[in-house]
CHARMM-style PDB file with segment names, atoms N, HN, CA, C and O in Angstrom:
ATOM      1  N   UNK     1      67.101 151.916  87.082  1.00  0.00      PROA
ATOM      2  CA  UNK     1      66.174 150.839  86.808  1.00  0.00      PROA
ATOM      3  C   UNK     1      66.896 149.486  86.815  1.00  0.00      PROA
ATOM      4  O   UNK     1      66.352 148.507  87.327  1.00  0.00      PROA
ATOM      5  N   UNK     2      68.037 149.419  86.290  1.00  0.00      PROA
ATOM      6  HN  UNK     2      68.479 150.214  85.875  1.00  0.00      PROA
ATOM      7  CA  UNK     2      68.616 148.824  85.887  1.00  0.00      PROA
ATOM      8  C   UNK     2      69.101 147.694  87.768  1.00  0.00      PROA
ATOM      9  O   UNK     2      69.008 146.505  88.070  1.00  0.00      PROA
ATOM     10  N   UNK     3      69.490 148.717  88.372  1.00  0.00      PROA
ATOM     11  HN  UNK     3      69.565 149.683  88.126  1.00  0.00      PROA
ATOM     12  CA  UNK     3      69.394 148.577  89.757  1.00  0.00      PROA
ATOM     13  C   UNK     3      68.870 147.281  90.719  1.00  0.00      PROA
ATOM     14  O   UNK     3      69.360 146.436  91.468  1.00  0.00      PROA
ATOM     15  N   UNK     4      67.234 147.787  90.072  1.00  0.00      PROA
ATOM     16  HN  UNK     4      66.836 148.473  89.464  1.00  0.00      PROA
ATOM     17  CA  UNK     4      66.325 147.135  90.918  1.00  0.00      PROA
ATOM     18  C   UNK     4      66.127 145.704  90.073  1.00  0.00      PROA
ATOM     19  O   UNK     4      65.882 144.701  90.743  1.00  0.00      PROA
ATOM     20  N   UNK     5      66.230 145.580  88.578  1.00  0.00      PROA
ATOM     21  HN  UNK     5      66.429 146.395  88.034  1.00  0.00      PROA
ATOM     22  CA  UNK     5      66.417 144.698  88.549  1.00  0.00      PROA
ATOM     23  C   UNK     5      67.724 143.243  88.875  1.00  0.00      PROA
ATOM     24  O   UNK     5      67.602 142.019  88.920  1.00  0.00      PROA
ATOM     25  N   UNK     6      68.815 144.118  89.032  1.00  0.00      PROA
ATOM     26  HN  UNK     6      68.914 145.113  88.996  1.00  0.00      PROA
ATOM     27  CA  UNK     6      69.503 143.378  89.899  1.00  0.00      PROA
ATOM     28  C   UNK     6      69.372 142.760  91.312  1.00  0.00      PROA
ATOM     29  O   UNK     6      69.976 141.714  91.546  1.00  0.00      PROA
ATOM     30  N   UNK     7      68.906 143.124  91.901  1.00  0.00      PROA
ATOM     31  HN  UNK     7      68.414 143.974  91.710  1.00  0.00      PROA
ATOM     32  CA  UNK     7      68.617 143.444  93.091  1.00  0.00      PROA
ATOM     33  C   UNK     7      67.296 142.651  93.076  1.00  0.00      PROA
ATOM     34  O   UNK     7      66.812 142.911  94.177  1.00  0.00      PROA
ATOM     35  N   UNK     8      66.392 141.771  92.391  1.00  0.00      PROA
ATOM     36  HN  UNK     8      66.785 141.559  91.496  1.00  0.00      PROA
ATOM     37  CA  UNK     8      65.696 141.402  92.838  1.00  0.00      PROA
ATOM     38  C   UNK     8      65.816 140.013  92.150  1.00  0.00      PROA
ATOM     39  O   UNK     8      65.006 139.149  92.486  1.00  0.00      PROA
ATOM     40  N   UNK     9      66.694 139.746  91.278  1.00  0.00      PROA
ATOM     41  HN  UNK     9      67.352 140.448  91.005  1.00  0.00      PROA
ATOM     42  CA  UNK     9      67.220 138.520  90.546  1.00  0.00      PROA
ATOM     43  C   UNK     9      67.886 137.876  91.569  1.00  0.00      PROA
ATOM     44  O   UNK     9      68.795 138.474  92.145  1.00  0.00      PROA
ATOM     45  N   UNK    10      67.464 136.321  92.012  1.00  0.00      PROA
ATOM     46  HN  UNK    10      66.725 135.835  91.545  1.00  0.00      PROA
ATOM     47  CA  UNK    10      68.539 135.577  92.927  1.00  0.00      PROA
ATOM     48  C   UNK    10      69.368 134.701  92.303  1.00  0.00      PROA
ATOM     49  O   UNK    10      69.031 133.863  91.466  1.00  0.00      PROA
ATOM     50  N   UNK    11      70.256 134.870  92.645  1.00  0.00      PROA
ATOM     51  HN  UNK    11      70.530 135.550  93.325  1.00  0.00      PROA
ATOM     52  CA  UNK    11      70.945 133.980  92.494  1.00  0.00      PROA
ATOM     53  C   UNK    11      70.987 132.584  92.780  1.00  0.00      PROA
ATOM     54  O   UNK    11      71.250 132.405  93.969  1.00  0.00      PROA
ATOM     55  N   UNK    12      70.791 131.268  91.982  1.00  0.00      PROA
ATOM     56  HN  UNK    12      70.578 131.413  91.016  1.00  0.00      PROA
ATOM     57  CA  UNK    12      70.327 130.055  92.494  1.00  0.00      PROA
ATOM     58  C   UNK    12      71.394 129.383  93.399  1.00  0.00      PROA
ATOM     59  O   UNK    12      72.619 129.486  93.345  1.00  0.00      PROA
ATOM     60  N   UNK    13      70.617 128.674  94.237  1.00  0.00      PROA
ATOM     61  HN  UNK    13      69.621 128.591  94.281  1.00  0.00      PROA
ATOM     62  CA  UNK    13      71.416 127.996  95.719  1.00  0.00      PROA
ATOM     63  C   UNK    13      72.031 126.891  95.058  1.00  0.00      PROA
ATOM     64  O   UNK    13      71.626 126.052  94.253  1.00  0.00      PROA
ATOM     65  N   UNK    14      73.230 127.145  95.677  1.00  0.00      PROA
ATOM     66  HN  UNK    14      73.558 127.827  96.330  1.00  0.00      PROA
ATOM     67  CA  UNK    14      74.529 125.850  95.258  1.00  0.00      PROA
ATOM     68  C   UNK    14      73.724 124.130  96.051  1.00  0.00      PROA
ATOM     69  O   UNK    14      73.392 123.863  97.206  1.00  0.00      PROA
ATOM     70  N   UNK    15      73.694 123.616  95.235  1.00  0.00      PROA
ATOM     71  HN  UNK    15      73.964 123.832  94.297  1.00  0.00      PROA
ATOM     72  CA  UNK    15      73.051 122.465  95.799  1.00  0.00      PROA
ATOM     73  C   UNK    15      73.886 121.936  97.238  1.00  0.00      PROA
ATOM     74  O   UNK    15      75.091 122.184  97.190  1.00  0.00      PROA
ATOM     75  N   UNK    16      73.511 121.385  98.247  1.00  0.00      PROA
ATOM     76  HN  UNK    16      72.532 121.184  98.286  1.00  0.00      PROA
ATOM     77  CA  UNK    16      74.611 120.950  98.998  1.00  0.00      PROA
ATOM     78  C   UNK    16      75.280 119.215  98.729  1.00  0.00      PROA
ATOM     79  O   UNK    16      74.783 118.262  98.128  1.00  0.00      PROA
ATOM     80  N   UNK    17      76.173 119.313  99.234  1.00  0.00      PROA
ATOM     81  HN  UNK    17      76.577 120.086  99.723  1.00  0.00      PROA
ATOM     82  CA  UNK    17      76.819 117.657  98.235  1.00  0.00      PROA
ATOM     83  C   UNK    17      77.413 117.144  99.564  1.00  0.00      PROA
ATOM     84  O   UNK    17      77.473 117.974 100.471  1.00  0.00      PROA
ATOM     85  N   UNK    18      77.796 116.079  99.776  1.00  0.00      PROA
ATOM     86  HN  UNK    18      77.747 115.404  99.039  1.00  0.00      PROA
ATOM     87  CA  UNK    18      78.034 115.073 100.886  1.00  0.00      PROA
ATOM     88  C   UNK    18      79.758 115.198 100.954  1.00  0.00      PROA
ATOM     89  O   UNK    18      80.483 115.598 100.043  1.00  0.00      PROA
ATOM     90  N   UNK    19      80.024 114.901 101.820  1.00  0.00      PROA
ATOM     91  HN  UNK    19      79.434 114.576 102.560  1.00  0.00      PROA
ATOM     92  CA  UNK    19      81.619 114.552 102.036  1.00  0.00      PROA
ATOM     93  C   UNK    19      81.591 113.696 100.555  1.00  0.00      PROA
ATOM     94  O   UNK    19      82.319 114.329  99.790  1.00  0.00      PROA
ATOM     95  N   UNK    20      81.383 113.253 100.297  1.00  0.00      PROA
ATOM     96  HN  UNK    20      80.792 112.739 100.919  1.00  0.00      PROA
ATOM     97  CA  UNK    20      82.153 112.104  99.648  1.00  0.00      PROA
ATOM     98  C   UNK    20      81.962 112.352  98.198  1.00  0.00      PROA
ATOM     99  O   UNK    20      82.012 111.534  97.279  1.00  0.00      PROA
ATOM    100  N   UNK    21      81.693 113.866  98.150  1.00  0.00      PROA
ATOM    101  HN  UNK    21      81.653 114.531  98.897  1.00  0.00      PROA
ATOM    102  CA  UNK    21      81.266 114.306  96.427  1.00  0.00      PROA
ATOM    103  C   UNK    21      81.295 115.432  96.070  1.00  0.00      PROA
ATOM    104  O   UNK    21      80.708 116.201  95.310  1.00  0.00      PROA
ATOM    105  N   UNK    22      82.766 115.375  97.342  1.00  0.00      PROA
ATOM    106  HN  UNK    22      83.243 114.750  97.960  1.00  0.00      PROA
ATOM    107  CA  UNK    22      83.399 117.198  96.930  1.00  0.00      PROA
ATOM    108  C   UNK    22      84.812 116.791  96.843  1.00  0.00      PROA
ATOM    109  O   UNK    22      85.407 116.368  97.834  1.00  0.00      PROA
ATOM    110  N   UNK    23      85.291 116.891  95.843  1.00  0.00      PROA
ATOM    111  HN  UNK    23      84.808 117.235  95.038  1.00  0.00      PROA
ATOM    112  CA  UNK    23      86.308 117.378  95.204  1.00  0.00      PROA
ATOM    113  C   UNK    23      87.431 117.187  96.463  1.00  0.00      PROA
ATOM    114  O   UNK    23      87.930 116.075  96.633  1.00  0.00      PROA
ATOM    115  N   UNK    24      87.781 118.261  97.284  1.00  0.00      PROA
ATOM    116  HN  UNK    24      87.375 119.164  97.146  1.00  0.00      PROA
ATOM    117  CA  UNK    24      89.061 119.033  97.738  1.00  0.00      PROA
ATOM    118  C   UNK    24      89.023 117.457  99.194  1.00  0.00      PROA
ATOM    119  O   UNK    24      89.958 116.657  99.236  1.00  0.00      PROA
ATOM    120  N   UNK    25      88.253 117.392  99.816  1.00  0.00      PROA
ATOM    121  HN  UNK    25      87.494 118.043  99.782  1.00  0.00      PROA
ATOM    122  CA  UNK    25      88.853 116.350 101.136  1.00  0.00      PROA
ATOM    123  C   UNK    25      89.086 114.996 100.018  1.00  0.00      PROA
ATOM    124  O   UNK    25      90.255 114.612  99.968  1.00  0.00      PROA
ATOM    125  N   UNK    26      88.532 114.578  99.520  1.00  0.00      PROA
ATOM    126  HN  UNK    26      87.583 114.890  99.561  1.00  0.00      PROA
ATOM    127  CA  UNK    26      88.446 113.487  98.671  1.00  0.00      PROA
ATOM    128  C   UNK    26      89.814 113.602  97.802  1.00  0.00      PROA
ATOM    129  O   UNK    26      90.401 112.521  97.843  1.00  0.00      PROA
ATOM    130  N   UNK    27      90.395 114.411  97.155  1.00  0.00      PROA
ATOM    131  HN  UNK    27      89.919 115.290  97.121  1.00  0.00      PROA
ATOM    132  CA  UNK    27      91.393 114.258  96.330  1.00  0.00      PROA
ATOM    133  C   UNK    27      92.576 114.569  97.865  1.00  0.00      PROA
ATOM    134  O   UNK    27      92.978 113.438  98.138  1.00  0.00      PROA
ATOM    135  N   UNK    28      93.001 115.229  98.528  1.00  0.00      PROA
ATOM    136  HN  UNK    28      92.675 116.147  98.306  1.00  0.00      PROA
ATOM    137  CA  UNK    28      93.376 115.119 100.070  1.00  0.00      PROA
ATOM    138  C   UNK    28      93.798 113.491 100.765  1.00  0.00      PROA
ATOM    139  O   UNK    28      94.935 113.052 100.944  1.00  0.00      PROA
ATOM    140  N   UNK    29      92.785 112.969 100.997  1.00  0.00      PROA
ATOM    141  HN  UNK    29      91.862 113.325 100.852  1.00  0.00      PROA
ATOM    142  CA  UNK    29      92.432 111.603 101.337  1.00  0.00      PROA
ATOM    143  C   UNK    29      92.891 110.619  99.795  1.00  0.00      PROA
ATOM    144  O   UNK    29      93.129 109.440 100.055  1.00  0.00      PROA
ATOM    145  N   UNK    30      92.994 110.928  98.602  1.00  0.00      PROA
ATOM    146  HN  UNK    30      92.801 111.886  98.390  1.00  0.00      PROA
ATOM    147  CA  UNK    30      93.771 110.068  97.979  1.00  0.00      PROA
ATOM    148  C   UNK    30      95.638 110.513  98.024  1.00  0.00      PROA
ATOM    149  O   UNK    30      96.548 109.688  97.943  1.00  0.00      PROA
ATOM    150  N   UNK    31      95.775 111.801  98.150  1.00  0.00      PROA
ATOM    151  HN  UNK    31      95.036 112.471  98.216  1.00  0.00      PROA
ATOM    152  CA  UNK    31      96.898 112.278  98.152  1.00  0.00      PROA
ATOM    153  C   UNK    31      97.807 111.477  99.381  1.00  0.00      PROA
ATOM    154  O   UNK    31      99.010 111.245  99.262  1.00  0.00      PROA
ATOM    155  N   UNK    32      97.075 111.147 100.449  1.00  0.00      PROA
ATOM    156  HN  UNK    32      96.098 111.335 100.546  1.00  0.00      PROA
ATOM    157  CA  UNK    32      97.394 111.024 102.093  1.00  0.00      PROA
ATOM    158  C   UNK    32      97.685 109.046 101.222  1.00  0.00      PROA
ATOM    159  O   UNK    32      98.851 108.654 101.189  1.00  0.00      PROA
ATOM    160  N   UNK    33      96.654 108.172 100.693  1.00  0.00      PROA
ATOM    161  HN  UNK    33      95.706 108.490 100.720  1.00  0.00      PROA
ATOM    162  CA  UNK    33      96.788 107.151 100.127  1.00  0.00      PROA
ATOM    163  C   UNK    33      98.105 106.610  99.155  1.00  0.00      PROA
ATOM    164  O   UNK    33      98.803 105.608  99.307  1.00  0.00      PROA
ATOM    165  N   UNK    34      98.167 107.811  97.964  1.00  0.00      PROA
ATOM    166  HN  UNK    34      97.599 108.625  97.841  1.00  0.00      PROA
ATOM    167  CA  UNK    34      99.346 107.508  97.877  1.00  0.00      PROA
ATOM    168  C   UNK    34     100.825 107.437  98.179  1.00  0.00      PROA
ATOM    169  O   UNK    34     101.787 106.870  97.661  1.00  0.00      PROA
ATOM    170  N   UNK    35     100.608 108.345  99.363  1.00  0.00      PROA
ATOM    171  HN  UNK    35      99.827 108.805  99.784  1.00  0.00      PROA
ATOM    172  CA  UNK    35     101.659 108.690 100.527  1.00  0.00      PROA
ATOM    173  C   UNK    35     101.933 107.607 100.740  1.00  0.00      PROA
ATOM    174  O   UNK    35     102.892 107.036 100.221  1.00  0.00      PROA
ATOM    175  N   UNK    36     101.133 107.091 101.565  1.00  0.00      PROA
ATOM    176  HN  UNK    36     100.354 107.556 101.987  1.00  0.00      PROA
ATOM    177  CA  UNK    36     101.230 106.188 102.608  1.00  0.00      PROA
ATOM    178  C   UNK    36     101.791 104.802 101.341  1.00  0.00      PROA
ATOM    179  O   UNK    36     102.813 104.182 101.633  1.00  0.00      PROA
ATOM    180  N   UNK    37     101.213 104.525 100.322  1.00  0.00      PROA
ATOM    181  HN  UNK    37     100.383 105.029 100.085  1.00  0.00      PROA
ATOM    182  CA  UNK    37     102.069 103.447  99.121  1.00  0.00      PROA
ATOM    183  C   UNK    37     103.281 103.620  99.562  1.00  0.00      PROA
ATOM    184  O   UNK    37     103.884 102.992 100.432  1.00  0.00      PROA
ATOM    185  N   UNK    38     103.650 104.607  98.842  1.00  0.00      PROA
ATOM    186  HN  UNK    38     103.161 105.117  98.135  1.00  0.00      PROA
ATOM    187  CA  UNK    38     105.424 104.867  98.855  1.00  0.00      PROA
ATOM    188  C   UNK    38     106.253 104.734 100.227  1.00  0.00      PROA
ATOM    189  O   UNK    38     107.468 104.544 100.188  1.00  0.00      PROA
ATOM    190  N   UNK    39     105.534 104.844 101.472  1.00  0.00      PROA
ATOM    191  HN  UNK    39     104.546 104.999 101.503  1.00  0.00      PROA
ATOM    192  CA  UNK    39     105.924 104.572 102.574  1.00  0.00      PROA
ATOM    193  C   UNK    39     105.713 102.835 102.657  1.00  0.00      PROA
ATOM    194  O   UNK    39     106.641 102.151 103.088  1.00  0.00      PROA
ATOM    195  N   UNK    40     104.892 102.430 102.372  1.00  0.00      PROA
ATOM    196  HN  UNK    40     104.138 102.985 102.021  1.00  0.00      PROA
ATOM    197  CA  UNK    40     104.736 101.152 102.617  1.00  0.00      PROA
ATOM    198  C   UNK    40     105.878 100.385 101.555  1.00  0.00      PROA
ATOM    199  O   UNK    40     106.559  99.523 102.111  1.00  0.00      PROA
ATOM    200  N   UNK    41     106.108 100.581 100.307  1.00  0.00      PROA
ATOM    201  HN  UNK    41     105.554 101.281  99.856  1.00  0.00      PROA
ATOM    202  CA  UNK    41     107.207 100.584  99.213  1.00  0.00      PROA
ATOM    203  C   UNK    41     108.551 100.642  99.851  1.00  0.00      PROA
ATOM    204  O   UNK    41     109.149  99.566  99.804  1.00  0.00      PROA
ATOM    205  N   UNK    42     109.202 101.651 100.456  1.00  0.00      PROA
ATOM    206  HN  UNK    42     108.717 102.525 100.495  1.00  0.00      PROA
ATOM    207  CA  UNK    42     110.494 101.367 100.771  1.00  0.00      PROA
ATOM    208  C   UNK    42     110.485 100.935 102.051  1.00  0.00      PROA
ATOM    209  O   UNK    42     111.672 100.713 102.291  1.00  0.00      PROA
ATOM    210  N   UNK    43     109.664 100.611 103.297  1.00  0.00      PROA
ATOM    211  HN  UNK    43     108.700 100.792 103.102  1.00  0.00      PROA
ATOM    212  CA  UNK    43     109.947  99.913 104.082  1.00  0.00      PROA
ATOM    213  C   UNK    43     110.245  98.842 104.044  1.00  0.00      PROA
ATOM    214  O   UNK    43     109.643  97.964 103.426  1.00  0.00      PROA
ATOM    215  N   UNK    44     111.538  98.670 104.901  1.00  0.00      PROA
ATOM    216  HN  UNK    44     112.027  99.384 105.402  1.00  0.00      PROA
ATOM    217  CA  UNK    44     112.142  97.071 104.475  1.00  0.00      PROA
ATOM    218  C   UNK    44     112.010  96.135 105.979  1.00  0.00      PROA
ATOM    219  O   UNK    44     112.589  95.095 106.295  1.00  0.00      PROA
ATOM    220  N   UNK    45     111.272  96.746 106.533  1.00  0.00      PROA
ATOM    221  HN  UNK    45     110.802  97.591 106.276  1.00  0.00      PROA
ATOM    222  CA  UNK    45     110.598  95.253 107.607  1.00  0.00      PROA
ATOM    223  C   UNK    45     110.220  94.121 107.603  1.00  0.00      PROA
ATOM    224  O   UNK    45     110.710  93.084 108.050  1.00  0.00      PROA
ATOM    225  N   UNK    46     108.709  94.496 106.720  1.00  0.00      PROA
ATOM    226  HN  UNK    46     108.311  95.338 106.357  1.00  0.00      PROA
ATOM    227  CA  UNK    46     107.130  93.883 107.092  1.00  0.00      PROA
ATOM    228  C   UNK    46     107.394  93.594 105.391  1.00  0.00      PROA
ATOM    229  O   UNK    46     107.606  94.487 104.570  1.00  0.00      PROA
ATOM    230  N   UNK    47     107.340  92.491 105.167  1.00  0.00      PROA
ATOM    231  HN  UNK    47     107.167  91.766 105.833  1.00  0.00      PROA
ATOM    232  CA  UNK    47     106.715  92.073 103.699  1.00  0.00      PROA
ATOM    233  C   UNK    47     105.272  92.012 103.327  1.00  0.00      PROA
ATOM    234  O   UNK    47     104.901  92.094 102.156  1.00  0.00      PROA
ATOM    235  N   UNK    48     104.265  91.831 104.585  1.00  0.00      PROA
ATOM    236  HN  UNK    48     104.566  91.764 105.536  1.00  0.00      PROA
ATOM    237  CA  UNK    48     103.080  92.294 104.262  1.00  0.00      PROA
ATOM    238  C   UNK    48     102.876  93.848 103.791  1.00  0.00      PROA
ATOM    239  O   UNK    48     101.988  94.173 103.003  1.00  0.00      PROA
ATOM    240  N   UNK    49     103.464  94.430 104.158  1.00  0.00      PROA
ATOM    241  HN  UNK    49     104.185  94.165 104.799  1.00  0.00      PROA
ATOM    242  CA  UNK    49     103.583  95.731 104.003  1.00  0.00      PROA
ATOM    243  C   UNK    49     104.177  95.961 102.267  1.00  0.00      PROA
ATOM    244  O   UNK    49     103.588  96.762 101.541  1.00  0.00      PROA
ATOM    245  N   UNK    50     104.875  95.500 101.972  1.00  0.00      PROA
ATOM    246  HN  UNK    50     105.354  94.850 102.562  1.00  0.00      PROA
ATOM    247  CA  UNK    50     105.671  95.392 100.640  1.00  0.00      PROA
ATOM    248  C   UNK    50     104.618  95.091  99.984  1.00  0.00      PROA
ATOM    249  O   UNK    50     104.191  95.862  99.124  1.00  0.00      PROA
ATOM    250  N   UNK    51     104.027  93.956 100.259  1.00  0.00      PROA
ATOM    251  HN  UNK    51     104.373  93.330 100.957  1.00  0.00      PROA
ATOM    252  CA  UNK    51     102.972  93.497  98.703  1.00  0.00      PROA
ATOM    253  C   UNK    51     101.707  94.075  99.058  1.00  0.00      PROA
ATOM    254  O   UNK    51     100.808  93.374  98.593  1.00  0.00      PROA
ATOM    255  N   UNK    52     101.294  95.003  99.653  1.00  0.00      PROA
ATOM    256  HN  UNK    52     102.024  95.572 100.031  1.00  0.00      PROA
ATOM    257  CA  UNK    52     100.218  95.630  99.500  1.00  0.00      PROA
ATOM    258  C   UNK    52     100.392  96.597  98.886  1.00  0.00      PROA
ATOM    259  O   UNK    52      99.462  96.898  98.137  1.00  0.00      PROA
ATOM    260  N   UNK    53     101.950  97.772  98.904  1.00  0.00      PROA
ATOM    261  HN  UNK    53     102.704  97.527  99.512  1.00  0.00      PROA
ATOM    262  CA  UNK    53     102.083  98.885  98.566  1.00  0.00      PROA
ATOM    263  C   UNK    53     101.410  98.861  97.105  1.00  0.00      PROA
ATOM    264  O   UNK    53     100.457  99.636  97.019  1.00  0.00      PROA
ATOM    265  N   UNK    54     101.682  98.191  96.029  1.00  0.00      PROA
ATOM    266  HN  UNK    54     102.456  97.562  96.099  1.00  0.00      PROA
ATOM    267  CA  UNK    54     101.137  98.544  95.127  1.00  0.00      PROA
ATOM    268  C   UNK    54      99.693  98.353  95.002  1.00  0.00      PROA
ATOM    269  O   UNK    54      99.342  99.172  94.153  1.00  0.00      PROA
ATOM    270  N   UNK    55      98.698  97.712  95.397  1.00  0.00      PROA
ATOM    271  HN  UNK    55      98.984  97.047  96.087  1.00  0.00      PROA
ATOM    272  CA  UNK    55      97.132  98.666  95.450  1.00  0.00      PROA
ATOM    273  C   UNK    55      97.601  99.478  95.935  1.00  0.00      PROA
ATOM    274  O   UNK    55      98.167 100.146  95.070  1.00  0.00      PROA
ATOM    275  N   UNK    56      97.803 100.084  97.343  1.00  0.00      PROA
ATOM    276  HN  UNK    56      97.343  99.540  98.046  1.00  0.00      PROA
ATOM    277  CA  UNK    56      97.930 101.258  97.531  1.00  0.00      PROA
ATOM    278  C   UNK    56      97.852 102.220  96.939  1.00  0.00      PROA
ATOM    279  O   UNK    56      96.997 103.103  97.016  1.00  0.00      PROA
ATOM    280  N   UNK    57      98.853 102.129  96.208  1.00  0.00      PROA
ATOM    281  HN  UNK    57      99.547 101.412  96.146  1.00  0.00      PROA
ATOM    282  CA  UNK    57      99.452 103.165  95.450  1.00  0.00      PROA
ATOM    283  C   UNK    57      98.603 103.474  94.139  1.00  0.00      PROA
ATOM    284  O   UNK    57      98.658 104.612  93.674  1.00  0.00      PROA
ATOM    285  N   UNK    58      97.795 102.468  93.509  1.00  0.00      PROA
ATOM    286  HN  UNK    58      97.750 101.544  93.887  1.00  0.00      PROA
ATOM    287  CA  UNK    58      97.503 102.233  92.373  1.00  0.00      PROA
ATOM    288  C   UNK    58      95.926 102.623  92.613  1.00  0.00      PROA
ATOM    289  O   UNK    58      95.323 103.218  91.721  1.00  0.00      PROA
ATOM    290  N   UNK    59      95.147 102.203  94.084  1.00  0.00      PROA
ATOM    291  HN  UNK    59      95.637 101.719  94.809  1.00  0.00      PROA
ATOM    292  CA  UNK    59      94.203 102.889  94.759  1.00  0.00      PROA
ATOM    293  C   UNK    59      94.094 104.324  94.563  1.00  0.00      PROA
ATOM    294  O   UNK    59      93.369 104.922  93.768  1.00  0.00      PROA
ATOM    295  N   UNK    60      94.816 104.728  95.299  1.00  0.00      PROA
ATOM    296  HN  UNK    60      95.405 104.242  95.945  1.00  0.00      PROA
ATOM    297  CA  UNK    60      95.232 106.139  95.379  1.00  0.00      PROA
ATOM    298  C   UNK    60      95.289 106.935  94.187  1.00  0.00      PROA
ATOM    299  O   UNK    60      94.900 108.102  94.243  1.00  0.00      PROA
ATOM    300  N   UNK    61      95.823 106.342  92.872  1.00  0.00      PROA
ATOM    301  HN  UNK    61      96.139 105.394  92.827  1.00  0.00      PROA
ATOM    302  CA  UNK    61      95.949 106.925  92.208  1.00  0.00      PROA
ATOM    303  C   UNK    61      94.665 107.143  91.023  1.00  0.00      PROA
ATOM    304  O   UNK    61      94.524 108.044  90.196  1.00  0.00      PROA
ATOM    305  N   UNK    62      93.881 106.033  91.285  1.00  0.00      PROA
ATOM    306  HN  UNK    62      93.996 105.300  91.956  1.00  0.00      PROA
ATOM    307  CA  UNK    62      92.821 105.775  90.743  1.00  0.00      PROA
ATOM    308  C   UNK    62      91.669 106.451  91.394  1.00  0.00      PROA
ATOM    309  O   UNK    62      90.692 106.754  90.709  1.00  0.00      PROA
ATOM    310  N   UNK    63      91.710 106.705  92.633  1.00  0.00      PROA
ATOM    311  HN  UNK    63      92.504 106.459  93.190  1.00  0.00      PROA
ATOM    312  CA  UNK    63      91.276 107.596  93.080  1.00  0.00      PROA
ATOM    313  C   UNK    63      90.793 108.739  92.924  1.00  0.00      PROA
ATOM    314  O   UNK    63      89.703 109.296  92.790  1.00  0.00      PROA
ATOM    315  N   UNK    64      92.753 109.133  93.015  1.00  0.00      PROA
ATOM    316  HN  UNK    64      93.637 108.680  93.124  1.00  0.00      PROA
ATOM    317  CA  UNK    64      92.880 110.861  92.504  1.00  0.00      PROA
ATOM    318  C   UNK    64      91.892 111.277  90.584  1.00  0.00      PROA
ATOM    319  O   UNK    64      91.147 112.162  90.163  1.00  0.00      PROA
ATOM    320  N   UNK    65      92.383 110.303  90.151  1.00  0.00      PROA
ATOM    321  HN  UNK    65      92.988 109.584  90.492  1.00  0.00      PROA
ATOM    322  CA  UNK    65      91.707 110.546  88.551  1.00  0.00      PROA
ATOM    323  C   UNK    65      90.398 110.585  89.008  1.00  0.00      PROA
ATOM    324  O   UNK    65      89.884 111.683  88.799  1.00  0.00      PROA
ATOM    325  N   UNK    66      89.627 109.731  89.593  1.00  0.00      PROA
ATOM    326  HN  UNK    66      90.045 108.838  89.763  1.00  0.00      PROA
ATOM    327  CA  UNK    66      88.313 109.912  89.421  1.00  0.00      PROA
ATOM    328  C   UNK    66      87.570 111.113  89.994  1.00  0.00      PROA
ATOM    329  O   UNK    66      86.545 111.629  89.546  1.00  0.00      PROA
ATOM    330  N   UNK    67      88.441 111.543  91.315  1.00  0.00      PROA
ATOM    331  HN  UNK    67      89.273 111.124  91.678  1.00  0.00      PROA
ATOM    332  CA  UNK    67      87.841 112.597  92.341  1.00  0.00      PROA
ATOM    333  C   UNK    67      87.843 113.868  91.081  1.00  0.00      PROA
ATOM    334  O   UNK    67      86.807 114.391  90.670  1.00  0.00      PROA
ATOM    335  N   UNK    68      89.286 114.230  90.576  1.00  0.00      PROA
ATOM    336  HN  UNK    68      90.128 113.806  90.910  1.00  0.00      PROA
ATOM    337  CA  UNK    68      89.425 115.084  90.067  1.00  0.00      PROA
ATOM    338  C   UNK    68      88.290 115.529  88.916  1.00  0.00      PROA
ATOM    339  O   UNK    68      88.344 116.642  88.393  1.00  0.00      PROA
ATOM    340  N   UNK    69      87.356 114.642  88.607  1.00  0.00      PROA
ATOM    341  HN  UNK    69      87.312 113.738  89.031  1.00  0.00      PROA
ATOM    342  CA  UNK    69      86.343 115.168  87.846  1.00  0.00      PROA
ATOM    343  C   UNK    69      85.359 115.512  88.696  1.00  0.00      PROA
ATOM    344  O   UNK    69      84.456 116.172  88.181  1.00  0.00      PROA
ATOM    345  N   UNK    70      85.248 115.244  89.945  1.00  0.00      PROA
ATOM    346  HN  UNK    70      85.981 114.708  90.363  1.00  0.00      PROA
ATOM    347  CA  UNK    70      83.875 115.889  90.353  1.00  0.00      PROA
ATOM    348  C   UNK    70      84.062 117.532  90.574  1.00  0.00      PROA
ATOM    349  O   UNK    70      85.080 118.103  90.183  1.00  0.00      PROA
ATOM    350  N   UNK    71      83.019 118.201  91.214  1.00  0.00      PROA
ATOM    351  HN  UNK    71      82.192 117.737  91.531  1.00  0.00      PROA
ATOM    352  CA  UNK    71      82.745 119.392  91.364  1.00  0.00      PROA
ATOM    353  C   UNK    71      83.368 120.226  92.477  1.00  0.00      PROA
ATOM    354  O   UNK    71      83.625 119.641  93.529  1.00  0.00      PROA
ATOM    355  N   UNK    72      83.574 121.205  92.394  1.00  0.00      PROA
ATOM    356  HN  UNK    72      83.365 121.680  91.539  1.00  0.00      PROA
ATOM    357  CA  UNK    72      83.998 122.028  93.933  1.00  0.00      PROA
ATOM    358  C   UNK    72      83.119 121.599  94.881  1.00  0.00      PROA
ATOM    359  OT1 UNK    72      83.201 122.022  96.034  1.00  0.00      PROA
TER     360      UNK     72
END
């Protein structure tokens, strides 16, 4: 008995969510952000490059905190 009531209980549909409100590419894409800081940080070329690194980096990292609360 027990059976059929399994078996006829559904399971509710995972809502679908947008690129931009899932978790795993989004924390990815800040990971790739703060990369790219620390690359922009010790390059000793481009001084435009120098004084941006920190948003960058600080982007990125602000980022990562926020992504990390959303959902799978």
């Amino acid at each position: 008995m027990s059976h059929l009531i399994e078996t006829r209980t559904r399971t509710p549909a995972r809502p679908k969510r947008s690129f931009f409100l899932r978790r795993r590419p989004m924390e990815n894409i800040a990971t790739v952000l703060i990369g790219l800081g620390f690359l922009m940080l010790f390059q000793p070329f481009l001084l435009v490059l120098y004084t941006y690194s920190l948003v960058t980096l600080l982007l990125g990292t602000v980022m990562f905190i926020i992504v990390s609360k959303f959902p799978e």
